[in-house]
C-alpha positions as CSV (number, residue, x, y, z in Angstrom):
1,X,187.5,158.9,46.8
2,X,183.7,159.4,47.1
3,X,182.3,156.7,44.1
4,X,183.3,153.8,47.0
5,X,180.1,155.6,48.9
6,X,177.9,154.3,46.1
7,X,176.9,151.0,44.2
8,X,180.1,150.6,42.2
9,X,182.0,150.6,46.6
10,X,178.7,147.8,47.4
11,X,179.9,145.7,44.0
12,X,183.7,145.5,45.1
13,X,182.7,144.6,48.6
14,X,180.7,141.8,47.1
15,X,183.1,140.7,44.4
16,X,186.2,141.2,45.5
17,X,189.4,140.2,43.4
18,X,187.7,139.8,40.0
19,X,189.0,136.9,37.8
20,X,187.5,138.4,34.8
21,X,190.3,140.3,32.7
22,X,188.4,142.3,30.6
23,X,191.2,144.3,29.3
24,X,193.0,141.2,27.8
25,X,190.7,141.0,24.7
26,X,191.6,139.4,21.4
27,X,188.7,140.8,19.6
28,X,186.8,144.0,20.0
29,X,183.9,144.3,22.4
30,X,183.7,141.2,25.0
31,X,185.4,138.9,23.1
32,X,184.9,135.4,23.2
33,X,183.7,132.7,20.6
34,X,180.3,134.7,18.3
35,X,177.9,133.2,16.3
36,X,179.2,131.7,13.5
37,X,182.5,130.3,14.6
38,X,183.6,127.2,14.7
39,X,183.8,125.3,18.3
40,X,187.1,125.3,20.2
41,X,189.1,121.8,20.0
42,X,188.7,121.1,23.6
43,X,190.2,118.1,25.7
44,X,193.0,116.0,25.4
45,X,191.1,114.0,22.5
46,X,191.2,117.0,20.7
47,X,187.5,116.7,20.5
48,X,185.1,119.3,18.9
49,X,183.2,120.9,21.6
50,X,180.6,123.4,20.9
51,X,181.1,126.4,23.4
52,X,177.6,126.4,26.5
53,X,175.6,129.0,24.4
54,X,174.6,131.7,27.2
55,X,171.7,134.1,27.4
56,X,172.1,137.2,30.0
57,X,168.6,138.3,31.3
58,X,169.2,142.3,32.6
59,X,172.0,144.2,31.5
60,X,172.8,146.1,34.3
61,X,175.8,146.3,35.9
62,X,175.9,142.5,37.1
63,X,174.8,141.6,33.9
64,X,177.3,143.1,31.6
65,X,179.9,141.5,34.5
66,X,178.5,138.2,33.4
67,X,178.3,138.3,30.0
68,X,181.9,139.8,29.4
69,X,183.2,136.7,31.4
70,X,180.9,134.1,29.4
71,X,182.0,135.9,26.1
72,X,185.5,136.0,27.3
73,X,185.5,132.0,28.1
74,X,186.6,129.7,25.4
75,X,184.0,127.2,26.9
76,X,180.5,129.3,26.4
77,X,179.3,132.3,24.1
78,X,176.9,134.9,24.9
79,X,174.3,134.5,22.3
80,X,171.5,137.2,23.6
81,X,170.9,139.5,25.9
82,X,167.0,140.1,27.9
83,X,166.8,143.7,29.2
84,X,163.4,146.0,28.4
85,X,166.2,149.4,27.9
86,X,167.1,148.8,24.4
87,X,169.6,151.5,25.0
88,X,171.6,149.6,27.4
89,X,170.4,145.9,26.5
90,X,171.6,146.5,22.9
91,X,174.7,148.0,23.5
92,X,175.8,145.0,25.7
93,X,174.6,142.6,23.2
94,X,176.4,144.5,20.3
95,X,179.8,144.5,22.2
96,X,179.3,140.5,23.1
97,X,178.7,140.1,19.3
98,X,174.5,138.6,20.6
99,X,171.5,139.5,19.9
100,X,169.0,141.7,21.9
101,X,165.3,140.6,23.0
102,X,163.1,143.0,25.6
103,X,161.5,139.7,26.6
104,X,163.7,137.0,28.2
105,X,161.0,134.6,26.8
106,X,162.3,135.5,23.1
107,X,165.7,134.0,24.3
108,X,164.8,130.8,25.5
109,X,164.6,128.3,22.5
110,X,168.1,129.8,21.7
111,X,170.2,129.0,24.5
112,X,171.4,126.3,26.8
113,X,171.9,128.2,30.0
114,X,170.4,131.6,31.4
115,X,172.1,133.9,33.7
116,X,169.4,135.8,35.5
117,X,171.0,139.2,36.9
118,X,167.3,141.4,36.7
119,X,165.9,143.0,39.4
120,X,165.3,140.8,42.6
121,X,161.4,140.9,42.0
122,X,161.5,139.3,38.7
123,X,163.9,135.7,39.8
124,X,161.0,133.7,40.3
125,X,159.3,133.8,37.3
126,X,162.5,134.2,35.0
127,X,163.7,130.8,36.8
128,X,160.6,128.8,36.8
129,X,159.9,129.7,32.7
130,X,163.7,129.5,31.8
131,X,163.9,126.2,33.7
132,X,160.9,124.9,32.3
133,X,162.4,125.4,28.9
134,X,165.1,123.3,29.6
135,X,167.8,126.1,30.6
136,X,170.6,125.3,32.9
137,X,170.2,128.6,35.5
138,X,172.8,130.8,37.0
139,X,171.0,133.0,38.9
140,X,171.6,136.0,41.2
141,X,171.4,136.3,44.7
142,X,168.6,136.7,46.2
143,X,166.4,133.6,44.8
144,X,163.3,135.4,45.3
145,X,162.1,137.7,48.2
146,X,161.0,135.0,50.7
147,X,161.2,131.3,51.0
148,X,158.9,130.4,49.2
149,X,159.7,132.2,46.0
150,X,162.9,130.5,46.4
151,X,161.3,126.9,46.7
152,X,159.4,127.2,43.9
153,X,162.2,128.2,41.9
154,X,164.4,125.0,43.2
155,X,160.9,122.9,42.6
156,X,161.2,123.7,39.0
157,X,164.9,122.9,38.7
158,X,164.2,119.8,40.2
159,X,160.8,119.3,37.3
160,X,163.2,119.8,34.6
161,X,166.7,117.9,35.7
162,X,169.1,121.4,34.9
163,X,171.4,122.5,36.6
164,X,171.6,125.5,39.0
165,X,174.3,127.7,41.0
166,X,173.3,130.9,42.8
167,X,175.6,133.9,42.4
168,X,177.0,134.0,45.8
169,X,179.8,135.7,45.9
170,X,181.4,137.0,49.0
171,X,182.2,132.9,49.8
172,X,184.6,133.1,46.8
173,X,187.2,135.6,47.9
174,X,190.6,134.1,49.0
175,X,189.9,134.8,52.6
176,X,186.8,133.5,52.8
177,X,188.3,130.5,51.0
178,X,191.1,130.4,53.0
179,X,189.1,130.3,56.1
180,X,187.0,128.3,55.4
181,X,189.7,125.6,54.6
182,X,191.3,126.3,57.6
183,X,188.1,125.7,59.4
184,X,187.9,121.9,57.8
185,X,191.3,121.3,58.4
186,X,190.7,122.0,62.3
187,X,193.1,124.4,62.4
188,X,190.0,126.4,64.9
189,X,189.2,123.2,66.5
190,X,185.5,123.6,67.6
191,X,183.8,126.8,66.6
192,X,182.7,129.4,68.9
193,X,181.9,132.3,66.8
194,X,182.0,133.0,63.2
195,X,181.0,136.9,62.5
196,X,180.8,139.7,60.2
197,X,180.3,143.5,60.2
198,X,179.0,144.8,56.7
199,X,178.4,149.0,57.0
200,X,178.3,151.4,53.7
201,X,176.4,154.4,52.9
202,X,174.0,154.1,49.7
203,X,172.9,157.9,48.8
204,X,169.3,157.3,47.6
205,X,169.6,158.8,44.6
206,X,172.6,156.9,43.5
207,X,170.6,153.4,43.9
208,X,168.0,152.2,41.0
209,X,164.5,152.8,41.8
210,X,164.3,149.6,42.7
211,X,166.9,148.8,44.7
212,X,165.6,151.5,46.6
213,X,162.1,149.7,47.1
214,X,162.1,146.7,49.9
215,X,158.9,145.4,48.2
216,X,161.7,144.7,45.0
217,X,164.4,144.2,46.9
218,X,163.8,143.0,49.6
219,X,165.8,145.7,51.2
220,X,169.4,145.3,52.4
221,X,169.1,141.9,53.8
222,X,168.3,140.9,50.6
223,X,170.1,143.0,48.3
224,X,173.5,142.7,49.7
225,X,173.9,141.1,53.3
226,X,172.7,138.0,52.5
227,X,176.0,137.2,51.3
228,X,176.7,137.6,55.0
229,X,174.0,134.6,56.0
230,X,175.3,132.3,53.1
231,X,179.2,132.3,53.9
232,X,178.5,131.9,57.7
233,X,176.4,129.0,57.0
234,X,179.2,127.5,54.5
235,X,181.5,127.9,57.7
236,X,179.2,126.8,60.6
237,X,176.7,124.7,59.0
238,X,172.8,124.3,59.2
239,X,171.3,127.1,61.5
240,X,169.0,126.3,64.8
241,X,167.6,129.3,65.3
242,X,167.6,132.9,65.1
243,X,167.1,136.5,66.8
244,X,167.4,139.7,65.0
245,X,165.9,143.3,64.6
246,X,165.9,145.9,61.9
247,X,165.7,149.2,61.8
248,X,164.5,151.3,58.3
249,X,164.3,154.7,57.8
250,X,160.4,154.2,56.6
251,X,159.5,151.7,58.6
252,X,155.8,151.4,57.1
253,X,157.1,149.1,54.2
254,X,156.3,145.7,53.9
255,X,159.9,144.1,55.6
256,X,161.8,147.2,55.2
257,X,165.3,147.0,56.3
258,X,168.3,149.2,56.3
259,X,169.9,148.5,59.5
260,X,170.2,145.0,61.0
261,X,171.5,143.1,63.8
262,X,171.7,139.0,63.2
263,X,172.1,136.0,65.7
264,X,172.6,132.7,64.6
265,X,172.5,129.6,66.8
266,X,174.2,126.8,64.8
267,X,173.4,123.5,65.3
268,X,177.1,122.6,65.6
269,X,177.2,124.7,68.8
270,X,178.6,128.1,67.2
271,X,177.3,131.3,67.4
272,X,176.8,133.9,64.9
273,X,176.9,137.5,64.6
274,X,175.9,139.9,62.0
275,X,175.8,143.8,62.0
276,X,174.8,145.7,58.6
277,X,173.7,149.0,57.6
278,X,173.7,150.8,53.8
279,X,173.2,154.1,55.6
280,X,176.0,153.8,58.2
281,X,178.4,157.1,58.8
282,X,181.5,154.8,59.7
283,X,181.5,152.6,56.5
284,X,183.6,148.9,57.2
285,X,183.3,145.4,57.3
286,X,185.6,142.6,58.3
287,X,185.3,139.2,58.8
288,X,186.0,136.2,61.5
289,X,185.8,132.9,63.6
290,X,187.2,131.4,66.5
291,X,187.1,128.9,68.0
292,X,188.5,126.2,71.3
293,X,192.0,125.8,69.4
294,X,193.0,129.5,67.4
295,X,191.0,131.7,65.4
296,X,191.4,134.0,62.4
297,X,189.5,137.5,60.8
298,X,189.9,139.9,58.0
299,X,191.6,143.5,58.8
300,X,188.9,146.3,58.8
301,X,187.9,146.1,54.6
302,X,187.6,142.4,54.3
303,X,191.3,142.0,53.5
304,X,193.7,139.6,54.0
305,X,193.6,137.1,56.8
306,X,195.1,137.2,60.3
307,X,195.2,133.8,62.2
308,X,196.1,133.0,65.8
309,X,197.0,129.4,66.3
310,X,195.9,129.3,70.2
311,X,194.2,132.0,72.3
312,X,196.9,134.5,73.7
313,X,199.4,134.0,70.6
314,X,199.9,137.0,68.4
315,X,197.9,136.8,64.5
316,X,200.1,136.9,61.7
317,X,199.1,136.7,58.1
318,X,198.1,134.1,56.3
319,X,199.1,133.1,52.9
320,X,195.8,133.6,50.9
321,X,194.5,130.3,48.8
322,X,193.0,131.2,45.7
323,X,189.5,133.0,45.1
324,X,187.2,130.4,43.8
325,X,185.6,131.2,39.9
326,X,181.7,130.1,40.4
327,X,181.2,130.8,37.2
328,X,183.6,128.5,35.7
329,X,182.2,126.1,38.5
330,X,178.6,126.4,36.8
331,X,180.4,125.2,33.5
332,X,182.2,122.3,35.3
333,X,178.1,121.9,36.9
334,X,177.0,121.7,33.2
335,X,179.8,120.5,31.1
336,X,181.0,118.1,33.3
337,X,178.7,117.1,36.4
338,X,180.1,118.5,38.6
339,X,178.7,118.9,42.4
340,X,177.5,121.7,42.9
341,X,178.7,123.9,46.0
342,X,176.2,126.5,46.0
343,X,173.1,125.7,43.8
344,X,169.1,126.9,44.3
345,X,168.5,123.9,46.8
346,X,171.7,125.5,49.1
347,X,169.9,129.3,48.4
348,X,166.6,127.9,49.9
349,X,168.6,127.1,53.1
350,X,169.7,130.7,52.7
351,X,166.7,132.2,52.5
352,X,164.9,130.1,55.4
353,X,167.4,131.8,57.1
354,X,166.6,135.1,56.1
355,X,163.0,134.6,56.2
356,X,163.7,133.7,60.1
357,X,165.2,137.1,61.1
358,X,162.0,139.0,59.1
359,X,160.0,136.8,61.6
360,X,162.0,137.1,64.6
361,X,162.4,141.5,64.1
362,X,158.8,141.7,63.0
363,X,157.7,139.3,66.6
364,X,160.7,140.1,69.1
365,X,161.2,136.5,69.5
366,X,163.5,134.1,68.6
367,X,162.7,132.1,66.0
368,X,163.4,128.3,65.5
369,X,164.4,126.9,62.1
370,X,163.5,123.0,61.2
371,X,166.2,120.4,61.3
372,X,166.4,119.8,57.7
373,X,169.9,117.5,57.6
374,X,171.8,116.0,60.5
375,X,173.8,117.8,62.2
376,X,177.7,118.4,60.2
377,X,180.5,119.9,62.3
378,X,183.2,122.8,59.8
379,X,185.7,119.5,60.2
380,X,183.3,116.8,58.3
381,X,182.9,119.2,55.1
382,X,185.2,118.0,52.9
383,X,187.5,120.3,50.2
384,X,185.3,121.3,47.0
385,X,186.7,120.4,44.2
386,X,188.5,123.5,42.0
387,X,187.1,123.6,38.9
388,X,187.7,120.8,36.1
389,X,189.6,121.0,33.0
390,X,187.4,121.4,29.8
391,X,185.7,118.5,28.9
392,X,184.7,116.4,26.1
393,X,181.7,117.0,25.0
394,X,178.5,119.2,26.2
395,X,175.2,118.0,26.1
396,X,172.6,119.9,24.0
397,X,169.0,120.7,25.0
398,X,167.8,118.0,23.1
399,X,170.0,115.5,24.4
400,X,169.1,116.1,28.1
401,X,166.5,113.4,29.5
């Protein structure tokens, strides 16, 4: 029991209960509609729709997670694949029955939608050009490695009128969901805290180069606990301010972080916590709020949910609502309209954020964020939509205006 140590343990953590069922193939390889077949009969009109044709920038482990779940769907196809390793970008594309480009830019006038899953230094520009052809964008966490990479990238979103959902993941687990519902529902009443403790060990040489390096990463903020910053934020709302410090094992790198130590004052009136560390001896994380009325948290791995109706009853477990599929939501986003619960102009709040605790480790000092909406209490957010039922009809590149 050693491999959860590594990157394959970080990806679980992250993902959680997958609703991809890879092993339930009807045809070899991925699966899924290929080039060449006729569109499904979708909708109760028994309307032709052609499937969202899908190009996967990287091939890396995200990637291939990606494009097996956009082959797999009935409502998209993977029709290429972007990674310079033709060894591994070729293989993907072979078993998702696509073609492979080293250049994402040799993809673009083929597709509908790009999902970008490359290394964190490369989002920006992979999001401004694919946008800029006219791509609907699914793209990874982080958007960028600062703010302003991640403003340019919603700018150009904005240019083109696509549509966008960032990969954000740890919100759609069933306990976060179920939480977070709670939470609206007022079953907390107002919250106090909201918090979260994310420790693993990452041996050095298991990681990708570049993972390794802050100056492509970002480091472990922004490689992996930034899912931390985005589902605390879904809970509490818009952020006041923050203090935080890091610690790195070479601490001459530009924002170098492998240890941090987060506090969040929400505008609501909640405080938030966050502790993380990829080189920690005592691997866990687990999850929480409470609040004036009851409160509820994760056991020691993220698991299940304990909730306490008032302070001083004993928790009991909580039947768990579904896991949420985001990237069936980014279909609904495209296919249908769909609002959009977590797209580039959300990650920009998200990385505001994370540019504030860089600032407040690298000063000291707290740091204070801009009021950028009025102020929206967990019990005014009402329930997301799950997503839609196949629709009708998609529109092509050419028909978008």
């Amino acid at each position: 029991m050693t491999k959860w140590l590594g990157w394959s343990w970080v990806l679980w953590g992250r993902f959680g209960t997958s609703s991809v069922k890879v092993a339930d193939r009807v045809r070899a390889g991925c699966g899924g509609l290929h080039a060449g077949e006729p569109a499904a009969r979708i909708g109760d009109k028994g309307i032709d729709m052609q499937p969202l044709r899908i190009g996967v920038i990287g091939a890396g482990e995200n990637g291939t997670g990606h494009a097996e779940y956009f082959a797999d769907s009935p409502r998209s196809r993977v029709v290429a694949v972007a990674d310079p390793d033709a060894t591994r970008g070729g293989a993907l594309a072979d078993r998702c029955g696509a073609r492979w480009v080293d250049d994402f830019r040799g993809l673009l006038d083929d597709v509908d939608a790009v999902v970008v899953s490359s290394p964190n230094a490369q989002h920006r520009a992979q999001v401004i050009a694919s946008a800029g052809a006219g791509c609907h964008v699914y793209c990874e966490k982080p958007i960028g490695l600062d703010a302003g990479d991640a403003e340019a990238m919603a700018a150009a979103v904005r240019r083109a009128g696509v549509r966008s959902t960032v990969g954000f993941s740890v919100r759609n687990n069933a306990n976060i969901q179920t939480l977070h519902r709670l939470s609206r529902e007022g079953a907390f009443g107002e919250l106090i805290s909201v918090w979260s403790r994310r420790l693993m060990f990452v041996d050095r040489p298991d990681a990708d180069h570049w993972r390794a390096d802050p100056k492509q990463s970002g480091g472990l903020l922004l490689e992996i606990n930034i899912h931390e910053l985005d589902w605390m934020m879904m809970v509490a709302g818009e952020v006041r301010s923050v203090y935080a410090q890091t610690r790195a094992d070479d601490d001459t790198a530009h924002r170098a972080n492998d240890h941090l130590w987060i506090m969040l004052n929400f505008a609501a009136g909640a405080v938030g916590q966050h502790e993380g560390s990829w080189r920690s001896a005592t691997p866990n994380f687990f999850r929480g709020v409470h609040g004036t009325r009851g409160g509820a948290q994760t056991d020691e791995w993220g698991n299940g949910l304990h909730f306490a109706a008032a302070p001083g009853e004993d928790r009991s477990s909580v039947e768990l609502d579904p896991s949420f599929d985001l990237r069936a939501h980014f279909l609904d986003c495209v296919q249908h309209d769909a609002a959009p619960v977590c797209d580039l102009e959300w990650g920009v709040k998200v990385m505001r954020v994370a540019d504030a605790v860089f600032e407040s480790a690298r000063t000291g000092q707290p740091v204070t964020l801009r009021r950028t909406e009025p102020v929206v209490r967990p019990t005014d957010v009402p329930v997301p939509t799950r997503s839609l039922p196949a629709a009708a009809g998609t529109k092509s590149k050419a028909a978008r205006v």
